[in-house]
N, C-alpha and C positions, 0 to 999 in steps of 0.2 A: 838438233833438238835442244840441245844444251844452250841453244843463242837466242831461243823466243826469249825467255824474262828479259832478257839485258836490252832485246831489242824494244817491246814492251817499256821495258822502264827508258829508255831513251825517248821515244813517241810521248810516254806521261809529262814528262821534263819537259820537253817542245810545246808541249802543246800550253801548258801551264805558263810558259814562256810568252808564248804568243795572248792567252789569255788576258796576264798583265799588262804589255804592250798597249793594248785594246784598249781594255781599262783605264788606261792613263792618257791615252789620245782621245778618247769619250771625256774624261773631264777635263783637257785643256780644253777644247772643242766648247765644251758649258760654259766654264768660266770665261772664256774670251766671250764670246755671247754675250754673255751677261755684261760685263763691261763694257760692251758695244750699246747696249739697251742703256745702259747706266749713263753713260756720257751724253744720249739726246734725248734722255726724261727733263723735261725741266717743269719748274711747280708754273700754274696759271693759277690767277686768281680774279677769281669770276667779276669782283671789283672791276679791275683793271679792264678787263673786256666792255663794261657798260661806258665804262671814262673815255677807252682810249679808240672805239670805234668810229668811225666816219658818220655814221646813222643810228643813234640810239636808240634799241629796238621801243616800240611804242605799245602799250597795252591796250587793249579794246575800252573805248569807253560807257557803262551801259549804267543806267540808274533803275533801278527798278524797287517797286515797295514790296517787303517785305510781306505773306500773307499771314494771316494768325495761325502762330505759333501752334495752338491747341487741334486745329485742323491737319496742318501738314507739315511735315519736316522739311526744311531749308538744307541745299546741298551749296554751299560755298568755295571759291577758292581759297588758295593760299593770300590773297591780296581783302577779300572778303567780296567779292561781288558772286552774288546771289546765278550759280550754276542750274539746279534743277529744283523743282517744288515736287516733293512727293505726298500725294494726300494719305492722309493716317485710315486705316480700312480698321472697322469695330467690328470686323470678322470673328468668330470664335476659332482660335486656332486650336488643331486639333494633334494632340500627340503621335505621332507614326510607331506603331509597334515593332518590335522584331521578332523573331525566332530564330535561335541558332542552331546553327547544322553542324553536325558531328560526323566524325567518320565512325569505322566499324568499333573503334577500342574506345570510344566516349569520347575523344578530345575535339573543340570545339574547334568549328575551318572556320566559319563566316557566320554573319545575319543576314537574313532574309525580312526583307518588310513583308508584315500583315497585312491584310486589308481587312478589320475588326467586321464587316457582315460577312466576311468567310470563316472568319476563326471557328473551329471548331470548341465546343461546349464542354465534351467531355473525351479522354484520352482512354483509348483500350490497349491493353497490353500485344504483344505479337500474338501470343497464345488466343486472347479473345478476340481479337482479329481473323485471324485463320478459322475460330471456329465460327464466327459470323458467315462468313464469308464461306465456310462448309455446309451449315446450316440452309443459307440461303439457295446453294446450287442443289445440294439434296431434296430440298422442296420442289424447286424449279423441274427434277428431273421425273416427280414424282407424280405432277402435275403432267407432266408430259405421257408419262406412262402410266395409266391408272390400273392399280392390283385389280385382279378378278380372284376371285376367292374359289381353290379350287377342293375341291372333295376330299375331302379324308378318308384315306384309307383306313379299311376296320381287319387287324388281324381278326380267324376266328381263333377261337380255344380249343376246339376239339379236333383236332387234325392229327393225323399222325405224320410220320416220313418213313418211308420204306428202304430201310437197304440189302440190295442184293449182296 
């Protein structure tokens, strides 16, 4: 009983031991790496590739005019020849609403786009909600079930009660 700690504290040492070990053959391991990557980096520069290749690469050659400006957007390259023509639409663009969603304690998760002919007009509380919606099936059940009006009982006055 007396030899668990010592033994214990022996294993923490070892192991702690071996820990460092590790540690230290994990970053020779990196660094050699790296000095391996390091010695077959070398700079190119893109110059040199167009000089020193066998076949200069050759750009398409295309002429084409220009349409008016006022009409459509010109999509160009980097060198300026004329990529795509997009025509300009006199659309009325229209702004996309949102609505944000909340969880139960008010704090906002996300938005939700509207579609402005669903939007609702006017907002009712929970409470006027429920009783719309009380309202509405109490009718509904009312309708289903139509009162008959039943007789009224008429105490008389002049009764007596007898007891034996």
């Amino acid at each position: 009983m007396q030899n668990r700690p010592l033994i214990a504290l022996c294993l923490a040492v070892l192991a702690a031991v071996l820990i460092i070990v590790a540690g230290k053959s994990c970053a020779e391991d990196i660094n050699r790496i790296n000095k391996r990557t390091q010695s077959t980096k070398s700079t190119i520069n893109p110059d040199d590739l167009l000089t020193n290749s066998p076949t200069p690469p050759t750009l398409p050659l295309t002429t084409a005019t220009a349409p008016d400006p006022e009409q459509y957007v010109v999509v160009t390259n980097m060198i300026g020849e004329v990529i795509q023509t997009i025509p300009i639409t006199t659309e009325e663009v229209t702004e996309q609403q949102y609505a944000t969603v909340t969880d139960l304690l008010g704090d906002p998760i996300g938005l939700v786009p509207i579609d402005p002919d669903e939007m609702p007009t006017t907002t009712l509380s929970i409470l006027e909600q429920y009783e719309a919606t009380r309202a509405s099936m109490e009718a509904a059940e009312r309708a289903e079930h139509p009162t008959t009006a039943e007789p009224t009982t008429v105490l008389r006055t002049d009764f007596t009660i007898v007891l034996n």
